[in-house]
Every structure is written in structure tokens, then in C-alpha cells.
N, CA, C and O atoms as CSV, one atom per row, in Angstrom:
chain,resi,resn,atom,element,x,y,z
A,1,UNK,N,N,-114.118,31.052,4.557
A,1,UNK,CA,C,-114.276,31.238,5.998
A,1,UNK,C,C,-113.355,32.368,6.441
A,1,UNK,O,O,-112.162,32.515,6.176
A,2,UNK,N,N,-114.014,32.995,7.038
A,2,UNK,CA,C,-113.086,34.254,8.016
A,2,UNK,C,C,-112.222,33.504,8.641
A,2,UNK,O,O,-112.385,32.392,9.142
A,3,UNK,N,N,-110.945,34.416,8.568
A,3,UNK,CA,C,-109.244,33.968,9.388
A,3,UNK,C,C,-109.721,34.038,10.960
A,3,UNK,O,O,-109.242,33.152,11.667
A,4,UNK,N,N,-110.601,34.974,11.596
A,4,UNK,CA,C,-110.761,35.080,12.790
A,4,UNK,C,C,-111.386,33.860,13.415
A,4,UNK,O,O,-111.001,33.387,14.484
A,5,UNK,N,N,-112.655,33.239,12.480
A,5,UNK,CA,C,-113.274,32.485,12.790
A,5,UNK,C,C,-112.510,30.893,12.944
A,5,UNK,O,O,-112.640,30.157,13.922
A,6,UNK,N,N,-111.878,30.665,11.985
A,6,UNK,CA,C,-111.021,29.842,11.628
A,6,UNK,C,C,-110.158,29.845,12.972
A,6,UNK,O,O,-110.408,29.293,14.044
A,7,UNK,N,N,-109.140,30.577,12.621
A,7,UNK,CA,C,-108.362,30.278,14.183
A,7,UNK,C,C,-109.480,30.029,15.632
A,7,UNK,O,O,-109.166,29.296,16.570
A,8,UNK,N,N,-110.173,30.434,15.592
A,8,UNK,CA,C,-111.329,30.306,16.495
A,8,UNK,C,C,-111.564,28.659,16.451
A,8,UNK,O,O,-111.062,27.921,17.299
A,9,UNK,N,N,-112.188,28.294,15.624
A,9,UNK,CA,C,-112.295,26.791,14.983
A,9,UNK,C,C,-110.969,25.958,15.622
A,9,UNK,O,O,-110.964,24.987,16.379
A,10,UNK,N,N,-109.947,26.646,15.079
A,10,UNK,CA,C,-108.645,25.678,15.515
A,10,UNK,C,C,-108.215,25.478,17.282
A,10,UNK,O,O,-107.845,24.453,17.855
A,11,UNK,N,N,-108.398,26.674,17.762
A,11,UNK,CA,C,-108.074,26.805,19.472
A,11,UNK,C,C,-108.998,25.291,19.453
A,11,UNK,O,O,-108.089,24.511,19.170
A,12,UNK,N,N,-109.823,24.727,19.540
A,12,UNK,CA,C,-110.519,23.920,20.196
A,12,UNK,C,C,-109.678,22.618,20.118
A,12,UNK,O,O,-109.640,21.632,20.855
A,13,UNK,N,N,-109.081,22.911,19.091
A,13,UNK,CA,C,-108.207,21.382,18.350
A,13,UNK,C,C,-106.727,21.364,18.841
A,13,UNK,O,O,-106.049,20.352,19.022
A,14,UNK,N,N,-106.347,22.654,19.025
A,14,UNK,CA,C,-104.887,23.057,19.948
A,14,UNK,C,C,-105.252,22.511,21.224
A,14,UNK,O,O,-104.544,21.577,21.600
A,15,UNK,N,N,-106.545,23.002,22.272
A,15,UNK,CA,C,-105.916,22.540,23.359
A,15,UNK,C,C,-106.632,20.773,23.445
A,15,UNK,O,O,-106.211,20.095,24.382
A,16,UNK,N,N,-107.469,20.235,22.666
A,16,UNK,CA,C,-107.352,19.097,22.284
A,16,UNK,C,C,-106.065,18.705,21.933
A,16,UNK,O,O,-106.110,17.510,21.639
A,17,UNK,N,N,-105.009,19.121,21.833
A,17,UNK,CA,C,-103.569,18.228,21.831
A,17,UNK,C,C,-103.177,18.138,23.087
A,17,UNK,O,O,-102.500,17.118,23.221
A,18,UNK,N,N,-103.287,18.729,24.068
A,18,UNK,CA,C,-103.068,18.997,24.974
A,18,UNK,C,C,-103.283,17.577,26.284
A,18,UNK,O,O,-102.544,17.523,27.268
A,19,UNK,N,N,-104.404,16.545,26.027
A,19,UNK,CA,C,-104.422,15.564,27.051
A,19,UNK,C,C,-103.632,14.545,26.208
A,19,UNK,O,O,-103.404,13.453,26.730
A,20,UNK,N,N,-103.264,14.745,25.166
A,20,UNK,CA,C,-102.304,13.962,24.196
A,20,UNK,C,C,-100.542,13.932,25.021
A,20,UNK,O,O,-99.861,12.918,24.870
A,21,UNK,N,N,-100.195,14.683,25.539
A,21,UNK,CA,C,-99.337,14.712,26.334
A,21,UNK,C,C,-99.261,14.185,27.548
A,21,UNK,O,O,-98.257,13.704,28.074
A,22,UNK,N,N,-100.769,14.319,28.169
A,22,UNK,CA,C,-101.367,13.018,29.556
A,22,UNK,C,C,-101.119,11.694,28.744
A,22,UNK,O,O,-100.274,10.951,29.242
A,23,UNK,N,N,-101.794,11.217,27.420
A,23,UNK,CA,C,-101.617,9.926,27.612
A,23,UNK,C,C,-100.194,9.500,27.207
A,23,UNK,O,O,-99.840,8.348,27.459
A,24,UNK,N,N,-98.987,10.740,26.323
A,24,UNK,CA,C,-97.680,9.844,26.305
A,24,UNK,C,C,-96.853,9.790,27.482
A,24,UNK,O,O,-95.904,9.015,27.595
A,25,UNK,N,N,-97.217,10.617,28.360
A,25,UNK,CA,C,-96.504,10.443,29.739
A,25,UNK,C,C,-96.992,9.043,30.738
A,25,UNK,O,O,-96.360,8.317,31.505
A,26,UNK,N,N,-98.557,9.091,30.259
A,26,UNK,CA,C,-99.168,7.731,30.701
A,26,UNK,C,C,-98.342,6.288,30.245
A,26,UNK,O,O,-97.977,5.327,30.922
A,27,UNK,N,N,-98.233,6.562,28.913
A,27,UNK,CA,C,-97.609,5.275,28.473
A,27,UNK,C,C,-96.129,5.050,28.672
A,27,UNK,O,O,-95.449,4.029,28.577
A,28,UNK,N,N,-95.874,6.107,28.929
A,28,UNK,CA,C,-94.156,5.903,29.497
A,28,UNK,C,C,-93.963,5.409,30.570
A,28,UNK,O,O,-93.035,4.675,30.907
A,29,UNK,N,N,-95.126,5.910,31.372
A,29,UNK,CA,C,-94.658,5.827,32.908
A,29,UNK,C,C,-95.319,4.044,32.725
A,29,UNK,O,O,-94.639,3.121,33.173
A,30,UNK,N,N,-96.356,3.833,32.194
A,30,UNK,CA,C,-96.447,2.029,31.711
A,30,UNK,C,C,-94.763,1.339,31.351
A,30,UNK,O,O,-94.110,0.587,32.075
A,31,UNK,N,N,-94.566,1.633,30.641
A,31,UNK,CA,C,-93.447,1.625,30.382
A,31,UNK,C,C,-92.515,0.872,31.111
A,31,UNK,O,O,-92.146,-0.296,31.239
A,32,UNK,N,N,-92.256,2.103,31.580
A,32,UNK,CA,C,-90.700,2.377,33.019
A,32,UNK,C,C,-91.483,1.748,34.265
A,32,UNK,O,O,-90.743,1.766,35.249
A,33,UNK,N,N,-92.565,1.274,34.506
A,33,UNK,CA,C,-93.006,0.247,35.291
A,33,UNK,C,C,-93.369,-1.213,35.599
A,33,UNK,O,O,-93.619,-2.010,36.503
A,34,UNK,N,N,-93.199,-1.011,33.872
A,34,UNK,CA,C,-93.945,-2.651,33.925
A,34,UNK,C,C,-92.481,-3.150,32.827
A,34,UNK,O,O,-91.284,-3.000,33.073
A,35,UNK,N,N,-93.095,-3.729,31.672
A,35,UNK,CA,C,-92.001,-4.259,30.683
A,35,UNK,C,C,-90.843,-3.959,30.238
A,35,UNK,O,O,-89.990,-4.687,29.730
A,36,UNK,N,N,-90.837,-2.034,30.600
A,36,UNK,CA,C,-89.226,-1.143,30.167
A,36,UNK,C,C,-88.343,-2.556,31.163
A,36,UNK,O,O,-87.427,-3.135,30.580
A,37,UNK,N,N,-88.623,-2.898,32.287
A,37,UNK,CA,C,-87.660,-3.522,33.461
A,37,UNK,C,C,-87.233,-5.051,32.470
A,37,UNK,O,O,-86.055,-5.403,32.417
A,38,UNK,N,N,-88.104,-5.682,31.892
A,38,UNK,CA,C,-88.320,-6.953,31.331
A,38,UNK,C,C,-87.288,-7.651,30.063
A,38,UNK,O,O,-86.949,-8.803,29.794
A,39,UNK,N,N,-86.971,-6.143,29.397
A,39,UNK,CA,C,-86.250,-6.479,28.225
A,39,UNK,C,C,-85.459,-5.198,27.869
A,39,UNK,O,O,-85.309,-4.350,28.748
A,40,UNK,N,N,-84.905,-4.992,26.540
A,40,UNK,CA,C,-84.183,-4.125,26.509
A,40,UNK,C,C,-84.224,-2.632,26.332
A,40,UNK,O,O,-85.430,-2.597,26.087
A,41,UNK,N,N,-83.834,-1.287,26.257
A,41,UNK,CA,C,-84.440,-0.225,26.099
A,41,UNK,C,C,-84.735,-0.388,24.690
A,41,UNK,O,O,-85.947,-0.188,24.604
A,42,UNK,N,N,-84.389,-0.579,23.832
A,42,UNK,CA,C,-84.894,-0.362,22.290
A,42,UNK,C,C,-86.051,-1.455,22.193
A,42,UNK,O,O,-86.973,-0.866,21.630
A,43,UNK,N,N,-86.468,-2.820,22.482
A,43,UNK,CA,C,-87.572,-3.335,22.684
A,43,UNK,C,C,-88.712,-2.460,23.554
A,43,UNK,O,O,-89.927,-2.441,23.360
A,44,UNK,N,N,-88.304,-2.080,24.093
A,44,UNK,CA,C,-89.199,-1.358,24.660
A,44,UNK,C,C,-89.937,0.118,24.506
A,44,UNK,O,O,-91.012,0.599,24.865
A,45,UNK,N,N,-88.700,0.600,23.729
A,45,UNK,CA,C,-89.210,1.582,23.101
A,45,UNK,C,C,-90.090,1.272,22.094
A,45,UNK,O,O,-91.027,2.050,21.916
A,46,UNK,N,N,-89.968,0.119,21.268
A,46,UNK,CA,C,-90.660,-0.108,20.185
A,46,UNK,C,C,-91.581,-0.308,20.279
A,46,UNK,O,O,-92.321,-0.003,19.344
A,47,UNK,N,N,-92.318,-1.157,21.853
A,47,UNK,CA,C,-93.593,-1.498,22.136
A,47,UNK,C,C,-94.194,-0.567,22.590
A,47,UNK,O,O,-95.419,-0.513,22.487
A,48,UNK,N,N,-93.490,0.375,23.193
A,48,UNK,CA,C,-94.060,1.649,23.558
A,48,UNK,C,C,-94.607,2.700,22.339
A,48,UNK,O,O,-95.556,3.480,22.261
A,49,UNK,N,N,-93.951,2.464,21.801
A,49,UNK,CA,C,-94.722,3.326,20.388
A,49,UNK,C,C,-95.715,3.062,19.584
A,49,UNK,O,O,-96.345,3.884,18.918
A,50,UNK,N,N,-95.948,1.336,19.656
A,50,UNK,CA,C,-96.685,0.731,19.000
A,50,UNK,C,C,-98.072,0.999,20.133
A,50,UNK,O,O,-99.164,1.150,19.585
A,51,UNK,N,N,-98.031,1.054,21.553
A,51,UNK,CA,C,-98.944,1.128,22.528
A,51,UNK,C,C,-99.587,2.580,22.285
A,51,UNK,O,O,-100.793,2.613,22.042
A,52,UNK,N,N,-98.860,3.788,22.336
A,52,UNK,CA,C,-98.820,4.838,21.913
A,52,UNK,C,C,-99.694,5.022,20.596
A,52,UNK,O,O,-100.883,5.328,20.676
A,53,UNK,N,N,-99.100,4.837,19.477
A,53,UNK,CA,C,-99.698,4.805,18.538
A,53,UNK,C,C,-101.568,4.059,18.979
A,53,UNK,O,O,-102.519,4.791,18.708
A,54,UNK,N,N,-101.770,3.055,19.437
A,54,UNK,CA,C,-103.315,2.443,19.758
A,54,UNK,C,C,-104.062,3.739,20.881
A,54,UNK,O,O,-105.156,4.300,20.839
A,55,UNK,N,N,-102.979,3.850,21.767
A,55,UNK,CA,C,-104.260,5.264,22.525
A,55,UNK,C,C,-104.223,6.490,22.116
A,55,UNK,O,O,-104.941,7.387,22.556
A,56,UNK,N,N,-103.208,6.628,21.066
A,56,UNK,CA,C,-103.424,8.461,20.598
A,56,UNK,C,C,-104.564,7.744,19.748
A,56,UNK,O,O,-105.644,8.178,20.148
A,57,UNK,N,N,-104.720,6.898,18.823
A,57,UNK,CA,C,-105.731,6.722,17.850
A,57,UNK,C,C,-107.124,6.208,18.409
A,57,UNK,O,O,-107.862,6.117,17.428
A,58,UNK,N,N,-107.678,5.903,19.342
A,58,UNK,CA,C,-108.550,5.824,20.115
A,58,UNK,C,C,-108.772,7.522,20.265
A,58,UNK,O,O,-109.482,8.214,19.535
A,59,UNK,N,N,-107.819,8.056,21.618
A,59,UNK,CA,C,-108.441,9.197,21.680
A,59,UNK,C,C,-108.579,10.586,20.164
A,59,UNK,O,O,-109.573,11.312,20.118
A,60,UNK,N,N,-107.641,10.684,19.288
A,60,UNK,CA,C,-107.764,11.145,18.046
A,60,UNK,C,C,-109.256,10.700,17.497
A,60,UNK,O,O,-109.864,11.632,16.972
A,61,UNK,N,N,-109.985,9.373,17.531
A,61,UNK,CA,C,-111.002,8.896,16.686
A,61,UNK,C,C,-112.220,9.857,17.203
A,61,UNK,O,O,-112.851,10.530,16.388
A,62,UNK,N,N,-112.540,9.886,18.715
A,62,UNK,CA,C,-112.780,10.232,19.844
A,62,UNK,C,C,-112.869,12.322,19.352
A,62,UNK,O,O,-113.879,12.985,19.114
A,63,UNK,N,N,-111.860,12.634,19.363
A,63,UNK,CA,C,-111.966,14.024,19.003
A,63,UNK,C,C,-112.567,14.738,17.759
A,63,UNK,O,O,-113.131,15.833,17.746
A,64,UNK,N,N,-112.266,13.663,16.424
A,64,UNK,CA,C,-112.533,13.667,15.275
A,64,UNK,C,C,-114.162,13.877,15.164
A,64,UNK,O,O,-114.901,14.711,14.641
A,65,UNK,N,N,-114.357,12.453,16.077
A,65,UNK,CA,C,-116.065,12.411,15.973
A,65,UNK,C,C,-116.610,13.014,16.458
A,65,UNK,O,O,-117.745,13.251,16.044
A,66,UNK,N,N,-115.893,13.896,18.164
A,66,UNK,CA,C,-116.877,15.170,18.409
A,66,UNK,C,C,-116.880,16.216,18.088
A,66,UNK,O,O,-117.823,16.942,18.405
A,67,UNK,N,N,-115.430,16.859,17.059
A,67,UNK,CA,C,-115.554,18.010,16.896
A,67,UNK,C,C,-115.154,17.775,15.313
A,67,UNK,O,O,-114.121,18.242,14.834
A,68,UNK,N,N,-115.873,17.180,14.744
A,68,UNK,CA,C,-115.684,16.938,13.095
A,68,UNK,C,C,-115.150,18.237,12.339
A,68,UNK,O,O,-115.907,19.195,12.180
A,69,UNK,N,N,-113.692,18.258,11.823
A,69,UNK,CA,C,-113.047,19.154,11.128
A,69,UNK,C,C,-114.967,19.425,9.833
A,69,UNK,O,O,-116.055,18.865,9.972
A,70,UNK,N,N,-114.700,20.052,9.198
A,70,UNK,CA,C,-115.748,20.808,8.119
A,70,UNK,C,C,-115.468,20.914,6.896
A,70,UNK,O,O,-116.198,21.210,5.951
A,71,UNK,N,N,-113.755,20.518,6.954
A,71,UNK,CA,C,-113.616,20.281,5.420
A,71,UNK,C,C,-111.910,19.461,5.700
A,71,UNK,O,O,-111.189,19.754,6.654
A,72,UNK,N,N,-111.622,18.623,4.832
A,72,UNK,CA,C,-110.437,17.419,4.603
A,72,UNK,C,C,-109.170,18.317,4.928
A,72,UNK,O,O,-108.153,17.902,5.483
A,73,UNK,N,N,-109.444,19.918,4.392
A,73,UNK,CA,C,-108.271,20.787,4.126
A,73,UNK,C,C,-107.961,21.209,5.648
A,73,UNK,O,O,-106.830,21.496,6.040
A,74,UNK,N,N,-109.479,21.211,6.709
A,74,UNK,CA,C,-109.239,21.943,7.850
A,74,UNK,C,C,-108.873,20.589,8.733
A,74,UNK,O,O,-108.125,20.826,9.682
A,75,UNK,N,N,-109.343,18.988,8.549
A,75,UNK,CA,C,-108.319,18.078,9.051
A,75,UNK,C,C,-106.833,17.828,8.701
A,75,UNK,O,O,-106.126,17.296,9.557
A,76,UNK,N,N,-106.544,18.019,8.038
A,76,UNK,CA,C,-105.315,18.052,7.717
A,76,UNK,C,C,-104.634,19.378,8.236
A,76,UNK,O,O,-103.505,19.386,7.744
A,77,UNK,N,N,-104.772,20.206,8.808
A,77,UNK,CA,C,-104.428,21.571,9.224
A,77,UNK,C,C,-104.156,21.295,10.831
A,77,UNK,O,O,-103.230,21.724,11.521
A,78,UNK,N,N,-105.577,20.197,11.311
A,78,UNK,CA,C,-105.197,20.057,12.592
A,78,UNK,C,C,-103.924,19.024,12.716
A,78,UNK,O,O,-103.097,19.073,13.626
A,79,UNK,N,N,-103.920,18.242,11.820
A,79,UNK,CA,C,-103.140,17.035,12.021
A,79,UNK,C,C,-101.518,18.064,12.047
A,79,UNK,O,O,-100.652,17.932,12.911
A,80,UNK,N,N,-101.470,18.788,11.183
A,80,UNK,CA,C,-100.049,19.951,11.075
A,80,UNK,C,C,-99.992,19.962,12.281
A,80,UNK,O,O,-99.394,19.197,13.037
A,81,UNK,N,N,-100.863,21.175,12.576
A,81,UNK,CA,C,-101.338,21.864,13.959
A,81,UNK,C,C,-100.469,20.630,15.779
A,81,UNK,O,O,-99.995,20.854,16.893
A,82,UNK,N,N,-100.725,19.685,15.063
A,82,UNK,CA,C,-100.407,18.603,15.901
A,82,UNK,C,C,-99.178,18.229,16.218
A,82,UNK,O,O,-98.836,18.043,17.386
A,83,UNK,N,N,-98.290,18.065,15.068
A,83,UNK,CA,C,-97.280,18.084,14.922
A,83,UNK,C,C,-96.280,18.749,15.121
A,83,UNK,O,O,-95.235,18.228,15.509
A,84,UNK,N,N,-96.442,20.403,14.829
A,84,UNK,CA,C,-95.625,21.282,15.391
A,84,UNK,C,C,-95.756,21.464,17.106
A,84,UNK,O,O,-94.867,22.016,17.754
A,85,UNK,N,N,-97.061,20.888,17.755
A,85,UNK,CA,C,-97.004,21.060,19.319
A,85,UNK,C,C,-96.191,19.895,19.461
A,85,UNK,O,O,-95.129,20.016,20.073
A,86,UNK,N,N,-96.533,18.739,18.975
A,86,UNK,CA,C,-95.307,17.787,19.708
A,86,UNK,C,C,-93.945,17.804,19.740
A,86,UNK,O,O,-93.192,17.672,20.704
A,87,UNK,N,N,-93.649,18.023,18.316
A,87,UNK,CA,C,-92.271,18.614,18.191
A,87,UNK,C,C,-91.658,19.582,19.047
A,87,UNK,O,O,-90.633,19.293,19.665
A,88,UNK,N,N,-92.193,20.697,19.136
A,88,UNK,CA,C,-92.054,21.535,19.772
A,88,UNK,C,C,-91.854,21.443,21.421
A,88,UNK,O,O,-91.082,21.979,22.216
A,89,UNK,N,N,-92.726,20.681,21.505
A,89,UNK,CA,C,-93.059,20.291,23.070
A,89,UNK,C,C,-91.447,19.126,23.082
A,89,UNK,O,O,-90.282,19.495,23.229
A,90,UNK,N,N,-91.806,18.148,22.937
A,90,UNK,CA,C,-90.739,17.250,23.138
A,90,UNK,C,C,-89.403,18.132,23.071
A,90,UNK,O,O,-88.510,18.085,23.917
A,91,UNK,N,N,-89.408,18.805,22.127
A,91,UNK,CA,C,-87.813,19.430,22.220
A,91,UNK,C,C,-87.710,20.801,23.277
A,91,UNK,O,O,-86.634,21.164,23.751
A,92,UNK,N,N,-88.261,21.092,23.395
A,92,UNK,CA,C,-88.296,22.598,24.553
A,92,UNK,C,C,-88.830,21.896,25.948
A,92,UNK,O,O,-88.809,22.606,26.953
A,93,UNK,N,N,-89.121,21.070,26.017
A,93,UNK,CA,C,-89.673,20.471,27.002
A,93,UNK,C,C,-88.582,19.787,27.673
A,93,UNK,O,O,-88.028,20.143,28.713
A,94,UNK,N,N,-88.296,18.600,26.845
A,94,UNK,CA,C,-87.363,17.870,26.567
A,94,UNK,C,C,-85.664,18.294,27.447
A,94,UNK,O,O,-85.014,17.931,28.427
A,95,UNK,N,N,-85.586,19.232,26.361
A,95,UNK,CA,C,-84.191,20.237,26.641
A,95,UNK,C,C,-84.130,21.272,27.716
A,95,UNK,O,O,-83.076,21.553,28.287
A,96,UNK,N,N,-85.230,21.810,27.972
A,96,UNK,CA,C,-85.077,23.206,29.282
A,96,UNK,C,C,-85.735,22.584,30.231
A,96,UNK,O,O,-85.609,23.260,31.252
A,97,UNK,N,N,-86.511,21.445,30.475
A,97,UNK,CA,C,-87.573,21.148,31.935
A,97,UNK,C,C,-86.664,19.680,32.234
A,97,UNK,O,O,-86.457,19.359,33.404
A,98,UNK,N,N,-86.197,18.912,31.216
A,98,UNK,CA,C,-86.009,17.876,31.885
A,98,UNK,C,C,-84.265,17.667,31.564
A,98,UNK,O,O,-83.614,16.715,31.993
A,99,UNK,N,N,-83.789,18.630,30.836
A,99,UNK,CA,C,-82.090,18.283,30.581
A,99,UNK,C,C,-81.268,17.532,29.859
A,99,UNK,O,O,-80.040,17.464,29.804
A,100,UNK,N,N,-82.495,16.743,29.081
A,100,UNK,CA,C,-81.876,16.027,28.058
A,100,UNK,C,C,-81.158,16.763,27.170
A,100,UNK,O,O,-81.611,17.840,26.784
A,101,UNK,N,N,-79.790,16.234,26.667
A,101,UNK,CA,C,-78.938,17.023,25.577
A,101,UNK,C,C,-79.750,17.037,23.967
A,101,UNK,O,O,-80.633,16.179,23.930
A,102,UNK,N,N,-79.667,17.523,23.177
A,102,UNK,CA,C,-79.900,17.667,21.931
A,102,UNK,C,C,-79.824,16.439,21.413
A,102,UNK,O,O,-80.866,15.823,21.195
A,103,UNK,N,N,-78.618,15.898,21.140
A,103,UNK,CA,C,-78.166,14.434,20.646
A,103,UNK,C,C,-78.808,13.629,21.240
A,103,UNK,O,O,-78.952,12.657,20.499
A,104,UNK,N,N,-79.549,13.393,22.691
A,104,UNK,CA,C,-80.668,12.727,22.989
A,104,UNK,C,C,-81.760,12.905,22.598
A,104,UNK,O,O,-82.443,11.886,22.505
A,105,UNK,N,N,-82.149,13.699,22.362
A,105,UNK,CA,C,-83.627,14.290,21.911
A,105,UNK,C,C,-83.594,13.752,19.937
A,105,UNK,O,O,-84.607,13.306,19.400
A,106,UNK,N,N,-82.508,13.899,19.319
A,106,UNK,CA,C,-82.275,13.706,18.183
A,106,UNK,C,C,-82.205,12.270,18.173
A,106,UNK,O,O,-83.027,11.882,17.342
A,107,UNK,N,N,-81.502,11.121,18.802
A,107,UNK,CA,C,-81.713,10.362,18.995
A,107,UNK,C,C,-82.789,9.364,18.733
A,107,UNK,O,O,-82.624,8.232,18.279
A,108,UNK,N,N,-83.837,9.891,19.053
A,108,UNK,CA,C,-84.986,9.201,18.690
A,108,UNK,C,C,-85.583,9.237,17.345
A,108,UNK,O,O,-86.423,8.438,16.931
A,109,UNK,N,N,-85.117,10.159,16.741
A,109,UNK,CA,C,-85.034,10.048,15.225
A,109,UNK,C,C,-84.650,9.347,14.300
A,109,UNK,O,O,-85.001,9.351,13.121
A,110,UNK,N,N,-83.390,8.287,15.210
A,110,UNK,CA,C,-82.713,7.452,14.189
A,110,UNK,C,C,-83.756,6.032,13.799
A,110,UNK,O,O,-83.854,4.898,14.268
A,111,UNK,N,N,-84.241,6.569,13.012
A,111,UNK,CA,C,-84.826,5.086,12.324
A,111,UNK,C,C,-83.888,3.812,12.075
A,111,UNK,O,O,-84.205,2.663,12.381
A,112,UNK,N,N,-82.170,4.358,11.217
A,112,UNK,CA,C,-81.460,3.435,11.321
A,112,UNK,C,C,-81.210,2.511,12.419
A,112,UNK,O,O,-81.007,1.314,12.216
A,113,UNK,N,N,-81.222,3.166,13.855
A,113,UNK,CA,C,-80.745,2.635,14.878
A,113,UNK,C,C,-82.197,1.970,15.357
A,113,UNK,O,O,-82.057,1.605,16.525
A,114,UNK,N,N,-83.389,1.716,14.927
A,114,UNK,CA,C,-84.461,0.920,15.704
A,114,UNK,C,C,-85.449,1.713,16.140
A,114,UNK,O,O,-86.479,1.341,16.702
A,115,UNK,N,N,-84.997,3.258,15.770
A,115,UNK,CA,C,-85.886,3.679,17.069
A,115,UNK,C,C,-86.848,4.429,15.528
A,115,UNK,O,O,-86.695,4.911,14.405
A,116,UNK,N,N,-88.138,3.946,16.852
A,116,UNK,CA,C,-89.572,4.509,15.608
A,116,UNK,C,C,-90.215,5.533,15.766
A,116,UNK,O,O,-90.820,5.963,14.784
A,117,UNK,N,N,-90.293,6.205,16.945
A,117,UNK,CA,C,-90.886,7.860,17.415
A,117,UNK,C,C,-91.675,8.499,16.244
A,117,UNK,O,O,-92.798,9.002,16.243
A,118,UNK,N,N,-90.506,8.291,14.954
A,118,UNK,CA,C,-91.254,9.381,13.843
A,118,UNK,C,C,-92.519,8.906,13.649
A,118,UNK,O,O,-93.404,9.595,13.140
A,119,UNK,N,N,-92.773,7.035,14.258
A,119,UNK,CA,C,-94.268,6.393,13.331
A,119,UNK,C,C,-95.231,7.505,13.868
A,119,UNK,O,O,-96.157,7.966,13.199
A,120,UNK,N,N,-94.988,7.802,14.859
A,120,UNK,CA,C,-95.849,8.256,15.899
A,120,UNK,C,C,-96.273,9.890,15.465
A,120,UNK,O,O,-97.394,10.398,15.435
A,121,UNK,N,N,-94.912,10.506,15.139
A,121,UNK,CA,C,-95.217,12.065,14.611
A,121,UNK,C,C,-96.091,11.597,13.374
A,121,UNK,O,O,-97.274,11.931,13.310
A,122,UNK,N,N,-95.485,10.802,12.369
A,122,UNK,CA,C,-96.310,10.566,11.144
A,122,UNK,C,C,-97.952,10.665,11.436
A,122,UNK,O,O,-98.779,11.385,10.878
A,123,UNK,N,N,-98.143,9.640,12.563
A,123,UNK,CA,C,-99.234,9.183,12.762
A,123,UNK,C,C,-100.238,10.827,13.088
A,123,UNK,O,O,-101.123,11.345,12.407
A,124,UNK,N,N,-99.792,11.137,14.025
A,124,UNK,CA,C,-100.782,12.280,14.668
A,124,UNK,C,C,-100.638,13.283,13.740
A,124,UNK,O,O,-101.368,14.274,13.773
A,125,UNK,N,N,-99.762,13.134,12.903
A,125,UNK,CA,C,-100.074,14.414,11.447
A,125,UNK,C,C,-100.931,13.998,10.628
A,125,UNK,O,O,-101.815,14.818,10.380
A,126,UNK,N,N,-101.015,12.803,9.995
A,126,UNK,CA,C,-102.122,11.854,9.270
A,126,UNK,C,C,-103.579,11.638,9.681
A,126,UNK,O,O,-104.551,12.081,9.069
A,127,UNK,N,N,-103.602,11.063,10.554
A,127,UNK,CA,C,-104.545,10.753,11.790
A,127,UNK,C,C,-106.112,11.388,11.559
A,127,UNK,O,O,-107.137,10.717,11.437
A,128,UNK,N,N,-106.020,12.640,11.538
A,128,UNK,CA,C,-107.313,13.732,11.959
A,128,UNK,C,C,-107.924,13.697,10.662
A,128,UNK,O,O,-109.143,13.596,10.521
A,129,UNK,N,N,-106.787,13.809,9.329
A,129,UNK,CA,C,-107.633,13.218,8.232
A,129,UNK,C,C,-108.160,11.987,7.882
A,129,UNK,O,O,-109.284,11.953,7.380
A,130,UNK,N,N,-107.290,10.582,8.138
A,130,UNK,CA,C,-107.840,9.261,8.058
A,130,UNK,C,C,-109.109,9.582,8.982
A,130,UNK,O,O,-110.160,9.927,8.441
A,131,UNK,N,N,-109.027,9.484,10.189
A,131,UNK,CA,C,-110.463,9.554,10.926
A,131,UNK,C,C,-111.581,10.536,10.289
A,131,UNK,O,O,-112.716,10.218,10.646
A,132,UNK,N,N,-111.527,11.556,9.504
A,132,UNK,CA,C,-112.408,12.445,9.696
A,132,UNK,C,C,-112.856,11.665,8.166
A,132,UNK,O,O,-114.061,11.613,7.916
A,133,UNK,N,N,-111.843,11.056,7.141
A,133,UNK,CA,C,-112.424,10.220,5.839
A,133,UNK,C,C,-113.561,8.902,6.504
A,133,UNK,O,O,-114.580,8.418,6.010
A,134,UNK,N,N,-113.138,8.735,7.284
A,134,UNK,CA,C,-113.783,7.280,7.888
A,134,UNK,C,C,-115.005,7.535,8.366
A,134,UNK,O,O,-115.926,6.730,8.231
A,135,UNK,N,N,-115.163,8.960,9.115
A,135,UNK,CA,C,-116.126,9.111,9.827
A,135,UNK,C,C,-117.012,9.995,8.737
A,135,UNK,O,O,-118.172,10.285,9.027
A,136,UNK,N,N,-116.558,10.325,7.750
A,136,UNK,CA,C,-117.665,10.342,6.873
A,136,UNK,C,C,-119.100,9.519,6.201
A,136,UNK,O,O,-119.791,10.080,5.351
């Protein structure tokens, strides 16, 4: 496949990450409204990720099936593709729009300490290929 075409192919799947950021702000703001109040921040983070994890994979199944990658190598490219926007986003986002320090933003990394965030990067890097095997 032509590089032109290809990146062509991919824009559709870039700004498809894009309402992926509507629904984790959705589930936060669930969150910090309803159960965040109920119990503790690390319980809550945890259910929040686990909630997270069920509507990125709904809407991921959802994208998979309408815009079916064309080969395992080009799902797995989006699932990358995915990963470097969240990352990216959460930390530039994160750090210059909303002021969180570094060590907060890093924070959520600590698996030791409870916190699961990475299931979630794992997930939306994985994701575009499990669905696109399934939907074969």
C-alpha cells in the first residue's frame, strides 16, 4: 500500500480517538458525581477504570466494525496510533491546561500503589486488534 494512502487510511482512526476523550471525561465527571463522594479516591479510581475500560470497548467494537482495519498489521498500528494520543494528551493536557504537577500525572502509573490507568492504556493499544480478530 502507498504511504500516502495509508496515512490517509489512518486520519480516519486518529480523529476516531478523538470522542474517546468525550467518553473519559464522561466517566469522570460520573465519577466526581455520583460514587467518587461514596468511598475512597483509590476505590474509585478503580471502578472508574473498570467503567472506562466497558465504554471505550463498546465504542472501540463500534469503530472496528465500521471502519474494519484491512489487515491485523494496520489494527495494531491503530491501537499504537491510540496510545501515543492518550499519552500524549493526558500529559500535555494534563500539565499545561489543567496544572497538574508531573508527579501527579506519574502518579497514576503506580500499579504498586492501586492505581490501574495503565489497564486502560494496555487496553486501547490491544483493543483494535482483539476486535478486528473477533469481527472476522
Amino acid at each position: 500500500m502507498d504511504r500516502e494512502l495509508f496515512c490517509l487510511l489512518m486520519l480516519k482512526y486518529v480523529l476516531a480517538w478523538i470522542p474517546m476523550v468525550l467518553i473519559a471525561i464522561a466517566n469522570g465527571a460520573l465519577r466526581e458525581a455520583t460514587y467518587g463522594k461514596l468511598m475512597s479516591e483509590l476505590q474509585a479510581h478503580q471502578i472508574s477504570t473498570l467503567s472506562g475500560l466497558l465504554l471505550f470497548s463498546a465504542y472501540i467494537w463500534i469503530v472496528i466494525r465500521t471502519w474494519r482495519p484491512d489487515t491485523s498489521k494496520q489494527a495494531i498500528t491503530v491501537g499504537l496510533i491510540w496510545l501515543v494520543l492518550t499519552v500524549a494528551f493526558e500529559f500535555l493536557f494534563g500539565h499545561y491546561v489543567v496544572g497538574h504537577p508531573w508527579s501527579k500525572l506519574l502518579y497514576d502509573y503506580n500499579v504498586f500503589s492501586g492505581r490501574v490507568w495503565v489497564v486502560v492504556l494496555i487496553w486501547v493499544t490491544v483493543a483494535p486488534y482483539v476486535f478486528y480478530r473477533l469481527q472476522k
